[in-house]
N, CA, C and O atoms as CSV, one atom per row, in Angstrom:
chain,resi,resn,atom,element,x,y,z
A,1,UNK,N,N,26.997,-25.958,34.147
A,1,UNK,CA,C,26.210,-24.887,34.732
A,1,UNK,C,C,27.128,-23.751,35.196
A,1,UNK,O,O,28.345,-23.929,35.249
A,2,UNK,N,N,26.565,-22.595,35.528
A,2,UNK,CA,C,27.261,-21.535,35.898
A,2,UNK,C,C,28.217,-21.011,34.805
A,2,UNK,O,O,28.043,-21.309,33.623
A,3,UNK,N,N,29.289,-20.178,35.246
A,3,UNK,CA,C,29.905,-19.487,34.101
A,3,UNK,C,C,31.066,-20.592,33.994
A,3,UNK,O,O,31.490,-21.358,34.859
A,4,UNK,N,N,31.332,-20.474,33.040
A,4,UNK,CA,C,32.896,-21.457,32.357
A,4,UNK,C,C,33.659,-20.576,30.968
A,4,UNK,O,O,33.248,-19.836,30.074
A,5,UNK,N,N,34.719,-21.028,31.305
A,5,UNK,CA,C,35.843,-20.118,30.639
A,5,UNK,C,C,36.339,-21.617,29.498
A,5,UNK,O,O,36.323,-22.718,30.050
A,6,UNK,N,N,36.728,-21.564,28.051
A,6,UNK,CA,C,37.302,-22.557,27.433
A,6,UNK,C,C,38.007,-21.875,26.359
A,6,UNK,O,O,37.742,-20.747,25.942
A,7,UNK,N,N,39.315,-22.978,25.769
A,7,UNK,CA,C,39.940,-21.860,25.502
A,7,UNK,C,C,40.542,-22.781,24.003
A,7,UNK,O,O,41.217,-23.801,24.139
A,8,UNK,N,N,40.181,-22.242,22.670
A,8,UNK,CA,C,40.731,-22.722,22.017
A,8,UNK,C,C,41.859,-22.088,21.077
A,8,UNK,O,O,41.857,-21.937,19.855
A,9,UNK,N,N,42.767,-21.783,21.981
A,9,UNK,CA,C,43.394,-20.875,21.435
A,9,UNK,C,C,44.930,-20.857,22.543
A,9,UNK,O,O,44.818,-20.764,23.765
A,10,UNK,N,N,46.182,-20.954,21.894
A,10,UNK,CA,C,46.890,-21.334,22.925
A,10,UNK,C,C,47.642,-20.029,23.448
A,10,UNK,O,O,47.388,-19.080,22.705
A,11,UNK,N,N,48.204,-19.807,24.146
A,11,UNK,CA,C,48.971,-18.460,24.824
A,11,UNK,C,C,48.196,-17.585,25.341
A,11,UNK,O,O,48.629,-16.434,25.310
A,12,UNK,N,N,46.644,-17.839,26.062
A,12,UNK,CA,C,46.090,-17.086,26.269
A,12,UNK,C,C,44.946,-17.789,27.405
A,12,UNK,O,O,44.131,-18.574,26.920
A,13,UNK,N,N,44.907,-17.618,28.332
A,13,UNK,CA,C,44.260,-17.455,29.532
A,13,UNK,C,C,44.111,-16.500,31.031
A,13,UNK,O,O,44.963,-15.996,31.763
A,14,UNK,N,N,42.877,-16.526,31.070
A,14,UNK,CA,C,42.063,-15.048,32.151
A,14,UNK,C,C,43.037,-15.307,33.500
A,14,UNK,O,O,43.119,-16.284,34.245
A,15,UNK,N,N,43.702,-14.083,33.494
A,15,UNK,CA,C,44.613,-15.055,35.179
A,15,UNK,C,C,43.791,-14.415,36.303
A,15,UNK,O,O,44.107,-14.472,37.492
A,16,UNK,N,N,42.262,-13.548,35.613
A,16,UNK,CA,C,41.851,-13.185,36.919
A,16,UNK,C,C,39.519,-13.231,36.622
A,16,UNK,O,O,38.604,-12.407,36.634
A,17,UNK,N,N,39.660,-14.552,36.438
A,17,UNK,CA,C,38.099,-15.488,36.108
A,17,UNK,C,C,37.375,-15.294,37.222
A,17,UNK,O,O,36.308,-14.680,37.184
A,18,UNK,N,N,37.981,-15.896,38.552
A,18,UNK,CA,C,36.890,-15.514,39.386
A,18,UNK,C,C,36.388,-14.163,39.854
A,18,UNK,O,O,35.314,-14.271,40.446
A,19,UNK,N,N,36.801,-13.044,39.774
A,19,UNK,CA,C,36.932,-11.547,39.370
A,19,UNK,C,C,35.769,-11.705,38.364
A,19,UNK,O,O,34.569,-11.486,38.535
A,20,UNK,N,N,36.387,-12.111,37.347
A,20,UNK,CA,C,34.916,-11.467,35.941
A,20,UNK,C,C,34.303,-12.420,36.070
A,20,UNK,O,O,33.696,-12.330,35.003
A,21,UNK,N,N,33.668,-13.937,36.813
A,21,UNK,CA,C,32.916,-14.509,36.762
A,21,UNK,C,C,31.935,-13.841,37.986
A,21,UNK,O,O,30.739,-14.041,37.773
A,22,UNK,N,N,32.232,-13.098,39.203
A,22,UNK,CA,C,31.425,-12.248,40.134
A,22,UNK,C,C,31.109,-11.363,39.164
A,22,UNK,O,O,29.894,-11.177,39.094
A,23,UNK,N,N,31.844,-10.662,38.280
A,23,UNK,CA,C,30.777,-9.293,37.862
A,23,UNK,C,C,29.645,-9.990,36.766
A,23,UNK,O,O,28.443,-9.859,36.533
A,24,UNK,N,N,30.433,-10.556,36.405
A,24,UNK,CA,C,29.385,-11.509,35.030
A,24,UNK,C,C,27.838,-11.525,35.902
A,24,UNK,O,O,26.735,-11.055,35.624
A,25,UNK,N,N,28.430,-12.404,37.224
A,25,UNK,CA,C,26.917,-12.865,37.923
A,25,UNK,C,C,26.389,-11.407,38.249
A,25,UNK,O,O,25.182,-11.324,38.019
A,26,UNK,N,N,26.774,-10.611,38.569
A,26,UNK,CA,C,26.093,-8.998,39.319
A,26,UNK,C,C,25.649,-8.562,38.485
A,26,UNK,O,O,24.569,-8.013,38.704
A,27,UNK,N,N,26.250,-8.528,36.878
A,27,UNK,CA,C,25.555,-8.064,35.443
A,27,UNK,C,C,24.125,-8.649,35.419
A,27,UNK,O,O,23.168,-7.885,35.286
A,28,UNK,N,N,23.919,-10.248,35.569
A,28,UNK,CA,C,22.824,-11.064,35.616
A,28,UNK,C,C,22.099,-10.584,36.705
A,28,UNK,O,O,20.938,-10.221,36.515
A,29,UNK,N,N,22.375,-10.550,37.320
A,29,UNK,CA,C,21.876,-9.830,39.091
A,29,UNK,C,C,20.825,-8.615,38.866
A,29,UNK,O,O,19.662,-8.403,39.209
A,30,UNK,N,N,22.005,-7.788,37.974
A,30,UNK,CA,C,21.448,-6.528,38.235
A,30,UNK,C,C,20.016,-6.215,37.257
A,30,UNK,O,O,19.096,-5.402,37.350
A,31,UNK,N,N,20.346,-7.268,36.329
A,31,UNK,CA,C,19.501,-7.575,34.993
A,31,UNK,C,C,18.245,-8.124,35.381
A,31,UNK,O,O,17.471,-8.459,34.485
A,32,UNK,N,N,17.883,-8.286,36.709
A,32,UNK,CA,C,16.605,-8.945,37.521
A,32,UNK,C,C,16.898,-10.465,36.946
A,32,UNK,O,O,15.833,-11.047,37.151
A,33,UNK,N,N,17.605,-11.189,36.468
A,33,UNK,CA,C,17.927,-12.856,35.950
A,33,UNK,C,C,18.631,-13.580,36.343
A,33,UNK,O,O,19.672,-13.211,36.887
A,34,UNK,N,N,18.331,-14.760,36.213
A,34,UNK,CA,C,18.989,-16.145,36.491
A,34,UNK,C,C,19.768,-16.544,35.875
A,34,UNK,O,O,19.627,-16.530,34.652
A,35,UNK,N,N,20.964,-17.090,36.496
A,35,UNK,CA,C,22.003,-17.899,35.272
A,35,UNK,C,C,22.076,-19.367,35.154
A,35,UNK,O,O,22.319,-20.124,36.094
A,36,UNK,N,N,21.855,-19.709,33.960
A,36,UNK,CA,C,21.797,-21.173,34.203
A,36,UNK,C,C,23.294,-21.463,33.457
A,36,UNK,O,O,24.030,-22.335,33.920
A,37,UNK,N,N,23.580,-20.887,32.595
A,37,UNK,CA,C,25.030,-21.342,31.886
A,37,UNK,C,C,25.390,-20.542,31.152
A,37,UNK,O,O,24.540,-19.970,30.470
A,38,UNK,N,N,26.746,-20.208,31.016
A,38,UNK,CA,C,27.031,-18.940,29.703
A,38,UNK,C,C,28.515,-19.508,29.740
A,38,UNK,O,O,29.257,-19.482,30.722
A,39,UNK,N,N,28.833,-20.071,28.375
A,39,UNK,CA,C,30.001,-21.013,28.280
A,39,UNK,C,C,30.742,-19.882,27.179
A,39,UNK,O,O,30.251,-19.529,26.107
A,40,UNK,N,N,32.139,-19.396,27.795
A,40,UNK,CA,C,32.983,-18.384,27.327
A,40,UNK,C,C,33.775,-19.213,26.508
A,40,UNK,O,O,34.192,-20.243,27.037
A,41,UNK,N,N,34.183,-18.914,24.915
A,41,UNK,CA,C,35.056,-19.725,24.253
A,41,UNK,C,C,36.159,-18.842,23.304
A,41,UNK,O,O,35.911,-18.182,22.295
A,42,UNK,N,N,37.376,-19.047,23.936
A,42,UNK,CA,C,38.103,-18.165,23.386
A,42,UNK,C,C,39.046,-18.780,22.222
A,42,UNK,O,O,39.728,-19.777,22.458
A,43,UNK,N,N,39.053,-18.298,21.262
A,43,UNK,CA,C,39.323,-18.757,19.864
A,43,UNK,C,C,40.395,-17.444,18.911
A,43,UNK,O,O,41.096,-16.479,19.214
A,44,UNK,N,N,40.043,-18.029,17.884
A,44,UNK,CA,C,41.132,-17.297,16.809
A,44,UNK,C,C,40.196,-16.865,15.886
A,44,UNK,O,O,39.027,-17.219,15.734
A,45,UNK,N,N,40.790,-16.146,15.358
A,45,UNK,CA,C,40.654,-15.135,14.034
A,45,UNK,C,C,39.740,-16.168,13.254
A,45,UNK,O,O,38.521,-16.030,13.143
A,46,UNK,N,N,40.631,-17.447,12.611
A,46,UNK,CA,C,39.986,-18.105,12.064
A,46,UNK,C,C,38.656,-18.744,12.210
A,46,UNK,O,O,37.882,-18.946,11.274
A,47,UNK,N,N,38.410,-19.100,13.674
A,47,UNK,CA,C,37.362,-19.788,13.944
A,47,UNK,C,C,36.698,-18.807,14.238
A,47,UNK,O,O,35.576,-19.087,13.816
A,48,UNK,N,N,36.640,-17.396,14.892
A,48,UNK,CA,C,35.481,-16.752,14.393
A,48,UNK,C,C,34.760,-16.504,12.961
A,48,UNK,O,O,33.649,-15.980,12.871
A,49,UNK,N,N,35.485,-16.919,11.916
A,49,UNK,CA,C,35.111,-16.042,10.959
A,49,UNK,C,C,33.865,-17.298,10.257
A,49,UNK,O,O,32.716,-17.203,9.826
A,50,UNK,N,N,35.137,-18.766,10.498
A,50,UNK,CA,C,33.804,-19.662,10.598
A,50,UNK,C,C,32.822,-19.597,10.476
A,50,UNK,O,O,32.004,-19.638,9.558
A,51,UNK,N,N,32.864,-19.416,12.081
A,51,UNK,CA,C,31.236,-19.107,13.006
A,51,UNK,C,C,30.418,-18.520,11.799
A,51,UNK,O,O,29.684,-19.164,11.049
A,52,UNK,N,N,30.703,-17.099,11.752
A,52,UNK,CA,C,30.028,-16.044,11.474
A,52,UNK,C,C,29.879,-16.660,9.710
A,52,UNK,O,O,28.763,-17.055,9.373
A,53,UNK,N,N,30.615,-16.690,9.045
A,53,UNK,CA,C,30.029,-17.476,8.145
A,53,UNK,C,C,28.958,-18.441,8.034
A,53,UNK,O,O,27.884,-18.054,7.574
A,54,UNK,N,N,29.111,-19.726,8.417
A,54,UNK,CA,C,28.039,-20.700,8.996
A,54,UNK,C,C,26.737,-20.290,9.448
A,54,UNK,O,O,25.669,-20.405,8.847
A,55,UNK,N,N,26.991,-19.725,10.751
A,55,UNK,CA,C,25.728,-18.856,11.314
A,55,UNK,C,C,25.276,-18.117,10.873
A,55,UNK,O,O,24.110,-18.299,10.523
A,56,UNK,N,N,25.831,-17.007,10.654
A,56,UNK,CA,C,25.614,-15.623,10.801
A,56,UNK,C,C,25.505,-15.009,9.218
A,56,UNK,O,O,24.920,-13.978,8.887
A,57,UNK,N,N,26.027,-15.676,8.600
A,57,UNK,CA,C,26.392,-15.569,6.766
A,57,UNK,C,C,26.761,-14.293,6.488
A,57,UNK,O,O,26.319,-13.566,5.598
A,58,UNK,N,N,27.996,-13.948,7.685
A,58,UNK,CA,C,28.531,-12.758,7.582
A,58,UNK,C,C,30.016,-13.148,7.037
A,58,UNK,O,O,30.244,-14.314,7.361
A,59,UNK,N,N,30.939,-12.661,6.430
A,59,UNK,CA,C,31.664,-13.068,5.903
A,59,UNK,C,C,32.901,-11.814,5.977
A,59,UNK,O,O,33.422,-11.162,5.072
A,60,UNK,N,N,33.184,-11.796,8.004
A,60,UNK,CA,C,34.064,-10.783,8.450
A,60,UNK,C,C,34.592,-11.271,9.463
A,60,UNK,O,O,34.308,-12.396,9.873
A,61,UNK,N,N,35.423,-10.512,10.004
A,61,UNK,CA,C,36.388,-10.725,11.424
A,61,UNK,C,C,35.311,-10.239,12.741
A,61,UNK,O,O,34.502,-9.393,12.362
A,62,UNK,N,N,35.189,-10.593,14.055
A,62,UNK,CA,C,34.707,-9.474,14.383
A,62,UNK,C,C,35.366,-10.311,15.920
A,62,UNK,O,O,35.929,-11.396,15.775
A,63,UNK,N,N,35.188,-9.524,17.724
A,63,UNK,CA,C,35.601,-9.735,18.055
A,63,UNK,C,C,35.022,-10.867,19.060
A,63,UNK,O,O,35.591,-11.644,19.825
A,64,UNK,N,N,33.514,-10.622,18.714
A,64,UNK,CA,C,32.627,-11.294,19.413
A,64,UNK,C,C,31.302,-12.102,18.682
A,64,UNK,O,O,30.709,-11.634,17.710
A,65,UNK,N,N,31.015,-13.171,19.216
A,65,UNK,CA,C,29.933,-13.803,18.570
A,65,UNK,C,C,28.907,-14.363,19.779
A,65,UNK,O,O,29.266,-15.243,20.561
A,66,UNK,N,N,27.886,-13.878,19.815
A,66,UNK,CA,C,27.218,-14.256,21.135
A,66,UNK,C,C,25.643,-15.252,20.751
A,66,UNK,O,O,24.633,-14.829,20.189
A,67,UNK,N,N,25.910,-16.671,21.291
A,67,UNK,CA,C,24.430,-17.258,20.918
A,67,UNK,C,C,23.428,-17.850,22.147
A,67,UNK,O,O,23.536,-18.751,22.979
A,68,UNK,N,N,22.540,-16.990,21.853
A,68,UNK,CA,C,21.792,-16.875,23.105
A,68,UNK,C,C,20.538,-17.645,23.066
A,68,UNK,O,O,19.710,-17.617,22.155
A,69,UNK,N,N,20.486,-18.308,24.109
A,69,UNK,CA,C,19.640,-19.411,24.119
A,69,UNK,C,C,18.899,-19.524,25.431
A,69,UNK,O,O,18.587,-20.570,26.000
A,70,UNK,N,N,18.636,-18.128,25.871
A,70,UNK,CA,C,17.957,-17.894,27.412
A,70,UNK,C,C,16.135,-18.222,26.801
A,70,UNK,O,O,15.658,-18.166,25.667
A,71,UNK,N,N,15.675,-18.472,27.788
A,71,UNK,CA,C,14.187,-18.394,28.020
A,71,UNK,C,C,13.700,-18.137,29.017
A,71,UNK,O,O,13.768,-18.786,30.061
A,72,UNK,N,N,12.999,-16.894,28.766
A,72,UNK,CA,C,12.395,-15.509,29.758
A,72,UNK,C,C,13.951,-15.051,30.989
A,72,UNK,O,O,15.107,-14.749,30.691
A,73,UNK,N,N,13.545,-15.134,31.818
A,73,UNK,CA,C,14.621,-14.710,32.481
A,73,UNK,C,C,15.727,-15.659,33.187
A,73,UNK,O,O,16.474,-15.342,34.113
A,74,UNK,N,N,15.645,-16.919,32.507
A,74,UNK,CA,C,16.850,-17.689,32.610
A,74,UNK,C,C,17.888,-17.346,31.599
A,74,UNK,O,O,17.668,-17.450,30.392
A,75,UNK,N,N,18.761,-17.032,31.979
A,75,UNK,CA,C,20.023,-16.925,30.916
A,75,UNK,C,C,21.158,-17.903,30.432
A,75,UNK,O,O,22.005,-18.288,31.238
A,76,UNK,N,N,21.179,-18.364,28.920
A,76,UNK,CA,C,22.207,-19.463,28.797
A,76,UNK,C,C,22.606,-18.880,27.533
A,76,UNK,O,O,21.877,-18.251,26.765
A,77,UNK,N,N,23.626,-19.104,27.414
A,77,UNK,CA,C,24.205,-19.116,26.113
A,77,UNK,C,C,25.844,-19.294,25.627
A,77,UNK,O,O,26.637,-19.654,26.496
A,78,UNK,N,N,26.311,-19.061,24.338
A,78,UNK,CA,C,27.503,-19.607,23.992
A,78,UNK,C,C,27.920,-18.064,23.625
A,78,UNK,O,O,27.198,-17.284,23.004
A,79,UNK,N,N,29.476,-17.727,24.228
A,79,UNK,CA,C,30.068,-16.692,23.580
A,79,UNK,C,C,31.488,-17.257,23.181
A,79,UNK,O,O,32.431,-17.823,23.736
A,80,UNK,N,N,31.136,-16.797,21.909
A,80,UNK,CA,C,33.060,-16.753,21.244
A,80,UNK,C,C,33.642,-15.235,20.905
A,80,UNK,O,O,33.234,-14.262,20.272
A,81,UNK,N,N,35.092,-15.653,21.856
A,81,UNK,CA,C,35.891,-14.261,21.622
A,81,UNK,C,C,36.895,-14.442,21.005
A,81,UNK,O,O,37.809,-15.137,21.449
A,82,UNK,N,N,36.942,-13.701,19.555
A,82,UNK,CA,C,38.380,-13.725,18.939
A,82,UNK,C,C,39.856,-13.126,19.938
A,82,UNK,O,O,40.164,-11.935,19.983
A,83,UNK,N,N,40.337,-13.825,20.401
A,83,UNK,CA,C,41.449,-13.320,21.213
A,83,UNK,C,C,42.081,-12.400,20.364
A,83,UNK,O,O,42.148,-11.273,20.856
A,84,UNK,N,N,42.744,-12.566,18.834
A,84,UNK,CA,C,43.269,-11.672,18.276
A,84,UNK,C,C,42.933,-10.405,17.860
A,84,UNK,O,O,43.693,-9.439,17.777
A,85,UNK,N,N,41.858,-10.449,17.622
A,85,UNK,CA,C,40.424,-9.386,17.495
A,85,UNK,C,C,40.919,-8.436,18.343
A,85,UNK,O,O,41.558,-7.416,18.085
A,86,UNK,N,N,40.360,-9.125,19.931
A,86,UNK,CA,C,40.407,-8.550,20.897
A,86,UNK,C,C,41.849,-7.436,21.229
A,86,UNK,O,O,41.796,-6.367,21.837
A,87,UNK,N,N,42.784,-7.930,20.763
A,87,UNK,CA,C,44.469,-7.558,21.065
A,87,UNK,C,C,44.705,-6.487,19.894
A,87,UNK,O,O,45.415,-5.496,20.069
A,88,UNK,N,N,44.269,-6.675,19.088
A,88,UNK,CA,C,44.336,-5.619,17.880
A,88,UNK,C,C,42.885,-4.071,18.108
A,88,UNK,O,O,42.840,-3.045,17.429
A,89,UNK,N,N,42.102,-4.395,19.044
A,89,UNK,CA,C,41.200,-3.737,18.930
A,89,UNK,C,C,42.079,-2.954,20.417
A,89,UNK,O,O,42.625,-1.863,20.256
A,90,UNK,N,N,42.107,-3.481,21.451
A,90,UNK,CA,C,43.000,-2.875,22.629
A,90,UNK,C,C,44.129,-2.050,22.141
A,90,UNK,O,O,44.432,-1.173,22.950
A,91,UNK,N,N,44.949,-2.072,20.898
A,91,UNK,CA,C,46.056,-1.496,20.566
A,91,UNK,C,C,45.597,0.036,19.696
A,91,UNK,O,O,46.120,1.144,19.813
A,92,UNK,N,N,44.303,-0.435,18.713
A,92,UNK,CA,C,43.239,0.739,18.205
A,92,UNK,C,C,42.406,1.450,19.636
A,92,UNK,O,O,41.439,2.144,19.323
A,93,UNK,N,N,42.579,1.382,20.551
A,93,UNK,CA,C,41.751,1.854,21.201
A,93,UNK,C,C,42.388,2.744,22.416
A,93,UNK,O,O,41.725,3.394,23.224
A,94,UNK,N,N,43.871,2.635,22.375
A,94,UNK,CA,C,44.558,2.295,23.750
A,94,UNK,C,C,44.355,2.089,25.010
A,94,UNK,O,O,44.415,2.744,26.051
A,95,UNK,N,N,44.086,0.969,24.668
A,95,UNK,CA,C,43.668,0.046,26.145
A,95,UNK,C,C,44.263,-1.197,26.227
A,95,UNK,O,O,44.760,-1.853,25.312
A,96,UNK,N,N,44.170,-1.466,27.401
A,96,UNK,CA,C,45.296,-2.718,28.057
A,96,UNK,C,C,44.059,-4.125,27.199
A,96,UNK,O,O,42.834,-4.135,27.081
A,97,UNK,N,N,44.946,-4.955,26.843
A,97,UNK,CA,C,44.623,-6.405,26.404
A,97,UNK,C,C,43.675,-6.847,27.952
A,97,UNK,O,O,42.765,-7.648,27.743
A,98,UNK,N,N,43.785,-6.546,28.893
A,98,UNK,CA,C,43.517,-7.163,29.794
A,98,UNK,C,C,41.887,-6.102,30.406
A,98,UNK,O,O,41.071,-6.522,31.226
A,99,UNK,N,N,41.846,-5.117,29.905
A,99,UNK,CA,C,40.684,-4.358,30.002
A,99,UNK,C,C,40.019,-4.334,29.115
A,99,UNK,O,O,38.922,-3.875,29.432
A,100,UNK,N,N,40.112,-4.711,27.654
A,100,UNK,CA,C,39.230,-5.055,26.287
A,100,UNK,C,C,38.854,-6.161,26.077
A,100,UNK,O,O,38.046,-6.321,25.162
A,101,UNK,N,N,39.376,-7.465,26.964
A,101,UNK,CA,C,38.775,-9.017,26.876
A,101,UNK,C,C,37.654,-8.919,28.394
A,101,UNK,O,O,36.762,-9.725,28.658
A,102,UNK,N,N,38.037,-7.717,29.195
A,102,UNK,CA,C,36.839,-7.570,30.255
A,102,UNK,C,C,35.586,-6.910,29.529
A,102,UNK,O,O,34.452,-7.113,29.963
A,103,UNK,N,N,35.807,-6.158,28.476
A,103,UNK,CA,C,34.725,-5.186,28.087
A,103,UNK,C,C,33.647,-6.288,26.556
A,103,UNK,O,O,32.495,-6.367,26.129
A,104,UNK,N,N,34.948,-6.866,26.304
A,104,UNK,CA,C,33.843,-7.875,25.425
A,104,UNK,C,C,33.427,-9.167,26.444
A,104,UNK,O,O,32.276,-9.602,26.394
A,105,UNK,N,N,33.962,-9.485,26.942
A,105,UNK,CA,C,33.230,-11.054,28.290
A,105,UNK,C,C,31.857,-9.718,28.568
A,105,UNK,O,O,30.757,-9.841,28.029
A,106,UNK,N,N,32.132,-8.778,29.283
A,106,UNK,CA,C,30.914,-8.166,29.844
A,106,UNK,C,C,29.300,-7.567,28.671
A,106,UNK,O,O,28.094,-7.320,28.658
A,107,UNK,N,N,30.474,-7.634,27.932
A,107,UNK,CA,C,29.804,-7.010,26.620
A,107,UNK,C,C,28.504,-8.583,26.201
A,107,UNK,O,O,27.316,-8.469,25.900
A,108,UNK,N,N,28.993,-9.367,26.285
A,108,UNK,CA,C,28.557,-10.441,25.661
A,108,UNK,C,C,27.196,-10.794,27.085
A,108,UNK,O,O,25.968,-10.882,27.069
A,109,UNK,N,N,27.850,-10.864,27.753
A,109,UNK,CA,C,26.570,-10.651,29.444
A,109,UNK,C,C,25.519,-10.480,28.878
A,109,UNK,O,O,24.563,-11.213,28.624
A,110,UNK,N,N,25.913,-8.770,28.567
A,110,UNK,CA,C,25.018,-7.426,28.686
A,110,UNK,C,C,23.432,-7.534,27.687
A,110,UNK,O,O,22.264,-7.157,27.786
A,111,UNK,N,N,24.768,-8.708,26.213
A,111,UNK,CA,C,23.447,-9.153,24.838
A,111,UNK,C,C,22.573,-10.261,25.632
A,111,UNK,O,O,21.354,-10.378,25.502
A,112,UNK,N,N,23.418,-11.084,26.506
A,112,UNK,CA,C,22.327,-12.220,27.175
A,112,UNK,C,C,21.187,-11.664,27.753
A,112,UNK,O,O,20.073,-12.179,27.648
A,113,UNK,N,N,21.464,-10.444,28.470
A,113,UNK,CA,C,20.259,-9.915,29.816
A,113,UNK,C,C,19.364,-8.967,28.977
A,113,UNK,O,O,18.420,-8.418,29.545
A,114,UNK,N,N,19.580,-8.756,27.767
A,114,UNK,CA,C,18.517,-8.282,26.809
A,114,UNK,C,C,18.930,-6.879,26.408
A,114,UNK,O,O,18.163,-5.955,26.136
A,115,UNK,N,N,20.092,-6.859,26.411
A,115,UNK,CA,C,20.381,-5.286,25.873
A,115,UNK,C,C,21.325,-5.561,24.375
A,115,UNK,O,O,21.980,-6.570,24.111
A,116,UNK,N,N,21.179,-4.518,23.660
A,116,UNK,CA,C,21.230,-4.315,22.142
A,116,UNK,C,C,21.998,-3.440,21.915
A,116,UNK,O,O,22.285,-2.679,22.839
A,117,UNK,N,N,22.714,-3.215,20.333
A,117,UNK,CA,C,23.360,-2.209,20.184
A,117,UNK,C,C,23.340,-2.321,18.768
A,117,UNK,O,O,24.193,-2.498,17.898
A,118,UNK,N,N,22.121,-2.167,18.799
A,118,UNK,CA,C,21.771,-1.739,16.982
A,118,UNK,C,C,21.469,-0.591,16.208
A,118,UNK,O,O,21.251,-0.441,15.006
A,119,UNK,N,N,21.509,0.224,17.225
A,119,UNK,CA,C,20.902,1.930,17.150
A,119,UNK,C,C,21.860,2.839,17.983
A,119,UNK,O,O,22.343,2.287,18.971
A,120,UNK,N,N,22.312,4.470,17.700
A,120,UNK,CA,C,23.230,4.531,18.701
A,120,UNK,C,C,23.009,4.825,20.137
A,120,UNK,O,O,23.849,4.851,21.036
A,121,UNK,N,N,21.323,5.113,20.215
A,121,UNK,CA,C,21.211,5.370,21.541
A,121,UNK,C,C,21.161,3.844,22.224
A,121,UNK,O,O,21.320,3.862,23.445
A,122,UNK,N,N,21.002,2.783,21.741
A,122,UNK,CA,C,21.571,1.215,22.183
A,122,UNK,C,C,22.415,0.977,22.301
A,122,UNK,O,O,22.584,0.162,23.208
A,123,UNK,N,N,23.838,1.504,21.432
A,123,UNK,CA,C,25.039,1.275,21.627
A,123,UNK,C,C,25.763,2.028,22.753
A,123,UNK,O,O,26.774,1.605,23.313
A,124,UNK,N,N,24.943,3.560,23.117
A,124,UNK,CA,C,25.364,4.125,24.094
A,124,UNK,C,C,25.109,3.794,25.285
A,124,UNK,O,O,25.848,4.139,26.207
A,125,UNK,N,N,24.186,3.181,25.438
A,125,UNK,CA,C,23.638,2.260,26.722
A,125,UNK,C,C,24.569,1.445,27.059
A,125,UNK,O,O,25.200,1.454,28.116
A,126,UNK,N,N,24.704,0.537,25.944
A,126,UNK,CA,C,25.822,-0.707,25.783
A,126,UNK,C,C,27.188,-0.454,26.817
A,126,UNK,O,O,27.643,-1.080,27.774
A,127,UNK,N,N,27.565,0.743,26.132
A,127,UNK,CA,C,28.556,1.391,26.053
A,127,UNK,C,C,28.460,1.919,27.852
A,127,UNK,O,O,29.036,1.226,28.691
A,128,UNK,N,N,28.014,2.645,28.096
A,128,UNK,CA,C,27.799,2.908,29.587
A,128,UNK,C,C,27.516,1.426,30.857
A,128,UNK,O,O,27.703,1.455,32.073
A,129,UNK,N,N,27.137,0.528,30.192
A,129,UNK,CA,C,27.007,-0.386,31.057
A,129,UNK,C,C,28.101,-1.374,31.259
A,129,UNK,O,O,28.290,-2.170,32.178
A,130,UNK,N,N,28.746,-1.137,30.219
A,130,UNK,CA,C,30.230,-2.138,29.852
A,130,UNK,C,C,30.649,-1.131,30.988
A,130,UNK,O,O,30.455,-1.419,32.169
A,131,UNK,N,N,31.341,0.289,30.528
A,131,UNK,CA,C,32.051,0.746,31.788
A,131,UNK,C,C,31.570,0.795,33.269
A,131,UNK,O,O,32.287,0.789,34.269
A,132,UNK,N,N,30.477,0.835,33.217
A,132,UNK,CA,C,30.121,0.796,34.683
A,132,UNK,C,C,29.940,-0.699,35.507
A,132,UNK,O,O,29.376,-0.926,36.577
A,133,UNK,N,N,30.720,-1.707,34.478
A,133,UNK,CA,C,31.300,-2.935,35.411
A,133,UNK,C,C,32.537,-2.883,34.748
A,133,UNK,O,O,32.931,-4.044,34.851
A,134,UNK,N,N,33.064,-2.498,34.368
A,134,UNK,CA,C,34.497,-1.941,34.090
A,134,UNK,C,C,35.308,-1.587,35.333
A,134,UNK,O,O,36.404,-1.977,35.735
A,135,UNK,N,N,34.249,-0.564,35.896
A,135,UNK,CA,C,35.001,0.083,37.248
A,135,UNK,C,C,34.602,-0.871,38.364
A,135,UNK,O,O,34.569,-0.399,39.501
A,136,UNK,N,N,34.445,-1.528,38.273
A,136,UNK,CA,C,34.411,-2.669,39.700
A,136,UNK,C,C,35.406,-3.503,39.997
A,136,UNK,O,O,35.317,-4.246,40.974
C-alpha cells in the first residue's frame, strides 16, 4: 500500500523518496483522490521496451510506461521508468538527472489522477502541472 519505490536496475536510487513520495500524495490530494498503491519500478532500456512490446505492441524506447488500475477515485497502479531514457532525455533537455526522474515519477501521478497528453492542449496541461510540483 501507499507509494513504493523498486528498483531493477543497479547504480541508481532516489536519495530524496520521501520528498517525491509527499508531492506524489499532494498530486493525489490535489486530484480530489485516494491512494491505495502506485508501485514505482525503475528499470532499463531493455525492460522497457519489453513492456511496451508485450503490452503496448509498441516496438520503441520510451521513458515511461504507466498501468493504471484505479477505480473511480481510488488510485493504484504500476509505473516503469527507463532510468536510461530518463538520463539521456535530461542531457537533450538540459536538465539535471535528478529533476527529469522528478518530472516523469510526477508525470506518471498526473496519468493516474486522470490527466492525458494526447492532444497539445493535454500535453500543455500535462506540462504545467509537472512544473507546478516541480517547484515544491
Amino acid at each position: 500500500m501507499g507509494i513504493n519505490f523498486y528498483y531493477d536496475i543497479e547504480k541508481f536510487r532516489l536519495k530524496d523518496s520521501k520528498k517525491i513520495k509527499a508531492i506524489c500524495e499532494r498530486i493525489i490530494s490535489d486530484s480530489k483522490k485516494l491512494n491505495n498503491s502506485i508501485d514505482f519500478i525503475f528499470t532499463s532500456d531493455k525492460r522497457i521496451l519489453e513492456i511496451n512490446n508485450e503490452f503496448l505492441k509498441h516496438n520503441y524506447y520510451t521513458d515511461i510506461i504507466t498501468f493504471d488500475y484505479s477505480k473511480e477515485e481510488i488510485i493504484s497502479g504500476e509505473v516503469y521508468i527507463s532510468v536510461p531514457t530518463v538520463k539521456e532525455n535530461s542531457k537533450i533537455f538540459g536538465k539535471t538527472i535528478r529533476s527529469e526522474i522528478r518530472r516523469v515519477i510526477f508525470h506518471g501521478v498526473l496519468h493516474l489522477c486522470g490527466y492525458n497528453d494526447q492532444t497539445n492542449s493535454e500535453k500543455e496541461l500535462m506540462r504545467k502541472m509537472e512544473d507546478k510540483y516541480l517547484a515544491l
